[in-house]
N, C-alpha and C positions, 0 to 999 in steps of 0.2 A: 504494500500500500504506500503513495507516494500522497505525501500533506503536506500543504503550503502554509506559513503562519506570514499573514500579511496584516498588520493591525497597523492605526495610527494609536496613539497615545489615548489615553484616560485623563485628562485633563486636570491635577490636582493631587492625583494618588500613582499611574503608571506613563514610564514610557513603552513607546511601540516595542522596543528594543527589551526590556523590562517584561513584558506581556509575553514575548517569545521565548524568552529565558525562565520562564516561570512553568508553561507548557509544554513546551519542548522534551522534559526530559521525562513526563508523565506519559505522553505520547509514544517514545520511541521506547518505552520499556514495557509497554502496555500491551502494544499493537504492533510491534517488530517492524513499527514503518520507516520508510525514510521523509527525513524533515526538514523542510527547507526552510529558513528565515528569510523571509522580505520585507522588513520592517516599513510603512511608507508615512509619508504623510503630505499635509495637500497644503502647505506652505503658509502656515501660521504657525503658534510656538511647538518649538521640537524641531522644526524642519532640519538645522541646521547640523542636530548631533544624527539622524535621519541618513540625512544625504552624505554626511563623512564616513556612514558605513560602509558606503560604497565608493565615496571616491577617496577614501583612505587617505588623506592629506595630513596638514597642520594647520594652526593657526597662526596669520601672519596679522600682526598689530604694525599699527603707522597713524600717525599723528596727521588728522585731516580736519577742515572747518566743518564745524555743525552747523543746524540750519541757519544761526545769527553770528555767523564767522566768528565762531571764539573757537581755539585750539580743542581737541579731544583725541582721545586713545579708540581709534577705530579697529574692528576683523575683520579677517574674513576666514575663507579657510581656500589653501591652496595646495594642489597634488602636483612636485614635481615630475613624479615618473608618467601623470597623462596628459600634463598642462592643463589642467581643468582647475577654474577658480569658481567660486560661488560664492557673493555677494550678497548681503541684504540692506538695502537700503537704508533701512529701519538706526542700523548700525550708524551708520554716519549723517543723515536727515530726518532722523527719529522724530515722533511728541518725547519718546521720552529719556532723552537729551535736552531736556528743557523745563524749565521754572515753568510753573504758571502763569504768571506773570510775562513769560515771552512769548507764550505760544497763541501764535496769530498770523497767518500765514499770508496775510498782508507783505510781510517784510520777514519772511526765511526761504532757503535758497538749497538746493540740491548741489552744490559744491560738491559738498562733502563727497558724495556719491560717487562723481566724476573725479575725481582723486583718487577713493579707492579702485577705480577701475586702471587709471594710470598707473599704481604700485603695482598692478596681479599685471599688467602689460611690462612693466618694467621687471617682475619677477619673471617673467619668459610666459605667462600665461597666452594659451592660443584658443582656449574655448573660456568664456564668462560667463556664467548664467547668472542672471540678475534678478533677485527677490525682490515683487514689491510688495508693498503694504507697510501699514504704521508709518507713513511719512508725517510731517509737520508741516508740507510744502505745500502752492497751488503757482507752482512758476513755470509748470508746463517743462521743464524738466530744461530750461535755459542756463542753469548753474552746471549741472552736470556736464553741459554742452560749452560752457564756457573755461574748465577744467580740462576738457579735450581740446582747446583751442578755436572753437567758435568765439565769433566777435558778434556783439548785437549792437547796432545804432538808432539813434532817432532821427526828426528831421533836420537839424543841425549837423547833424554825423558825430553826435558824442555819444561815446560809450555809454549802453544803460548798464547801469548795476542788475546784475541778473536776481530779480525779486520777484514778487506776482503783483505788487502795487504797480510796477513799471514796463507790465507788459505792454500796454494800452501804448508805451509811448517808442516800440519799434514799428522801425519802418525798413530795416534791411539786415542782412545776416553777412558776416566775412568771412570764407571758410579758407583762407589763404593761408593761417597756421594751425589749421588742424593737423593733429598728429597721425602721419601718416599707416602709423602700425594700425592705425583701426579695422582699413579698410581686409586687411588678413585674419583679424580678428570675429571666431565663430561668437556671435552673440543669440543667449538663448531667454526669452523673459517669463517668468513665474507671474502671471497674473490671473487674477481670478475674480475677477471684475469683469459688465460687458459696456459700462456705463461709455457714450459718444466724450468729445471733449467738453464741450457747451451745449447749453439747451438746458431747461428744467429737468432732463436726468442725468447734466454734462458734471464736472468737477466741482464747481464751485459751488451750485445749487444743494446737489449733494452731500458734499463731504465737508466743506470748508468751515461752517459753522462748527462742526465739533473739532477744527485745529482752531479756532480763537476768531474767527472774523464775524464781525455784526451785518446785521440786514442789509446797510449801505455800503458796507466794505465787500459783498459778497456779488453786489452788482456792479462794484468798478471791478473785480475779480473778471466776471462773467464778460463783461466788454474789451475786458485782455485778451481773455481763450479765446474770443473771436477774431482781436485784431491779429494776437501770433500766429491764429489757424490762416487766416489769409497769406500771412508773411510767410509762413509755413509751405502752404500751397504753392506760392508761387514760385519758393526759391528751391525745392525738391520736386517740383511737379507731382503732385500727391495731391490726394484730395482726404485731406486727418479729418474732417469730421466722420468720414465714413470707415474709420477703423474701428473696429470691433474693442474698445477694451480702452481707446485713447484718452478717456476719462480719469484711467485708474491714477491713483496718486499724483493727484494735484497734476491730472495732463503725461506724467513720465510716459504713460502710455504709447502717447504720440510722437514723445522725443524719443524713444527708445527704436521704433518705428523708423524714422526720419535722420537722426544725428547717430544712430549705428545701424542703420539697416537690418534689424531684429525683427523676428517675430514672436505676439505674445502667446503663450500657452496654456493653461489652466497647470498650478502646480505641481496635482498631482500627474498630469500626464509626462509633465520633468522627470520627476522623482520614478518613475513606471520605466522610463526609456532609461534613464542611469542606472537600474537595479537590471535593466534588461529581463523584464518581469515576464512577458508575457511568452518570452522564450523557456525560460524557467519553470514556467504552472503547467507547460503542451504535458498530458498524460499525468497530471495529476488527479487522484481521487476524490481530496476533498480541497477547499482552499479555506483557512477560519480566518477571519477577520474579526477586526471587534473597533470599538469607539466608546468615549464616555457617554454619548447620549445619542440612541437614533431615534430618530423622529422625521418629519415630514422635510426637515431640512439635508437629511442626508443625502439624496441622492442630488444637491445643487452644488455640485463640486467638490465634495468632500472625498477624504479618501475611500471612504468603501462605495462608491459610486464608481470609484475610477477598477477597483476589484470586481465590483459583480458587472461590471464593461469588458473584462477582460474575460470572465469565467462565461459568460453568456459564449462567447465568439467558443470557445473550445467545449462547451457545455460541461463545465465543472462542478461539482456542489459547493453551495456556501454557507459556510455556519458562521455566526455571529454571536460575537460574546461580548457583552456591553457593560457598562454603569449602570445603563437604568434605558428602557425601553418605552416608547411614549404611543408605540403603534399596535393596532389590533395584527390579529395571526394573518387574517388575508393581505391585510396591507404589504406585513412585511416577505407573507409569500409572493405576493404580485411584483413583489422590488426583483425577487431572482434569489431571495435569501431563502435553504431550504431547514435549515435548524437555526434557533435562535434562544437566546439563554442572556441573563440580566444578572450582576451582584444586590440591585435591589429586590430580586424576587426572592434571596433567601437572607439577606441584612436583616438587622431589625430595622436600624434606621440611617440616614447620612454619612453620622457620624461610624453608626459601625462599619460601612460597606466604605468609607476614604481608610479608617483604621487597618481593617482585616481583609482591604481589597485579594492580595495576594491567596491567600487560603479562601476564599471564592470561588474564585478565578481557577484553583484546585479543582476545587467541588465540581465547578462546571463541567470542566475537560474532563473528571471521570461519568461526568452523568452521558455524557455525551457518549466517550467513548463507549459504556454501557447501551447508547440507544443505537447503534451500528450491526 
């Protein structure tokens, strides 16, 4: 018998990597199977120790501007023997890299970002894959692009400070020092977003308000995305409002697109192709998966949407071992899941099932292997 263990994390009590290690060895004494660990996750917290099980790197620290140019100690993590870097924004253009008091995306800047992708290029990196989410920013990703040597001007031809207050006032881009390694440069983007750049579902509508900007800050925001998307359009020949995803963090969507020629991808299908998953699960029996909470939101991106996506094409069984379970038995049989099992259905309460997660988690995997 060949069994897959593909969980993302338990959000609070387990990592994915944690849930495998717990199972695994119940599994392979029980039922003489072979057991594969694919630990995934779909690129919010955890991704990062996630994705280094597979590209086996290090962490590389470098001193980059945060969102409001003051010095900090940025990562990433970087694999010399595959040249593969991974990136999260978060890291170096974070909220939380930032006072309360400064976060207001008015006046913070994706520098950071573009710095760290110039160290993972000056470490010899030739594949970057770039995390977004948890930025502070709405600058349409003009800092990052100013790091790589984009010039932005207005009608004057003075330099704008790459901000999101000062979109509104470019009128032309200089790409005459951009750093030339980009263009060899595989760029891969984790977003999980589908939001356009502007419009009532664009960046600043929606996101902006919860990085610091008010009602009237959030419409000179709004009349930026549209002016850069023009300047955008016309000096790549592109047309960014019509990318799928160009919204996502403060616009990065569109620069990522446009100032490296990227394409965005939903997280976990990153993490599925670095794991080289679906090569991996061909003639497996069963695949388990699990998550701290399924419900109606799983299957919007999350990592076991990106499992029972893969188990459908090879017709594999899926069992699910969760925190806590919020869906009736047709629901979660209609998903593609064919066994399903919860720590809240034998906890007493919360606090018992964060406490005594692991010895659940036990229980389950013999019930299970029992029901076979």
């Amino acid at each position: 018998m060949k069994i897959i263990l593909a969980p993302d994390k338990f959000k609070g009590s387990l990592t994915g990597l944690e849930f495998c290690d717990i199972i695994e060895p119940i599994l392979s004494s029980s039922l003489n199977a072979e057991v594969i660990k694919l630990p995934l996750a779909d690129g919010g917290d955890g991704t990062i120790e996630v994705i280094n099980y597979y590209l086996d790197g290090k962490t590389i620290q470098t001193t980059v501007n945060n969102p409001i140019f003051q010095s900090v100690l940025a990562s990433y993590l970087y694999s010399e023997k595959s040249k593969v870097a991974f990136i999260e924004m978060a890291e170096a253009s974070g909220m939380k890299l930032l006072d309360y008091k400064d976060q207001n995306c008015m006046y913070t800047s994706t520098h950071g970002t573009g710095e760290l992708i110039v160290d993972a290029i000056d470490k010899g990196a030739e594949h970057i894959i770039l995390g977004l989410g948890g930025s502070a920013t709405n600058d349409c990703g003009i800092g990052m692009a100013t790091a790589l040597g984009y010039r932005f001007f207005d009608k004057e031809n003075k330099e704008v400070k790459p901000i999101g207050s000062l979109l509104n006032n470019i009128v032309s881009i200089n790409d005459t020092m951009v750093d030339k390694r980009l263009k060899s440069i595989n760029f891969q983007i984790a977003c999980d977003v589908s939001n356009p750049l502007y419009g009532q579902e664009g960046a600043a509508y929606i996101y902006a308000k919860q990085k610091g900007a008010n009602d009237l800050e959030i419409e000179h925001l709004e009349n930026g995305l549209q002016n850069i998307s023009k300047v955008l359009d016309h000096h790549f020949n592109i047309e960014t409002q019509k990318i799928k995803g160009a919204g996502a963090a403060g616009g990065m969507g569109a620069a990522c697109v446009t100032f490296l020629n990227a394409e965005l991808s939903p997280g976990i299908e990153l993490i599925k192709e670095m794991a080289q998953f679906d090569a991996k699960i061909e003639g497996a029996d069963w695949i388990i998966t699990g998550e701290g909470q399924l419900d109606d939101q799983t299957l919007s991106g999350k990592a076991l949407s990106g499992v029972i996506n893969s188990a459908k094409k090879f017709e594999i069984n899926v069992a699910a071992f969760c925190g806590n379970i919020e869906l009736e038995i047709e629901a979660i049989n209609k998903m593609g899941i064919n066994y399903s099992a919860s720590v809240m259905e034998i906890a007493e309460n919360l606090q018992d099932a964060l406490r005594n997660t692991k010895r659940y988690l036990e229980t389950i995997t013999r019930d299970f292997i029992s029901s076979l």
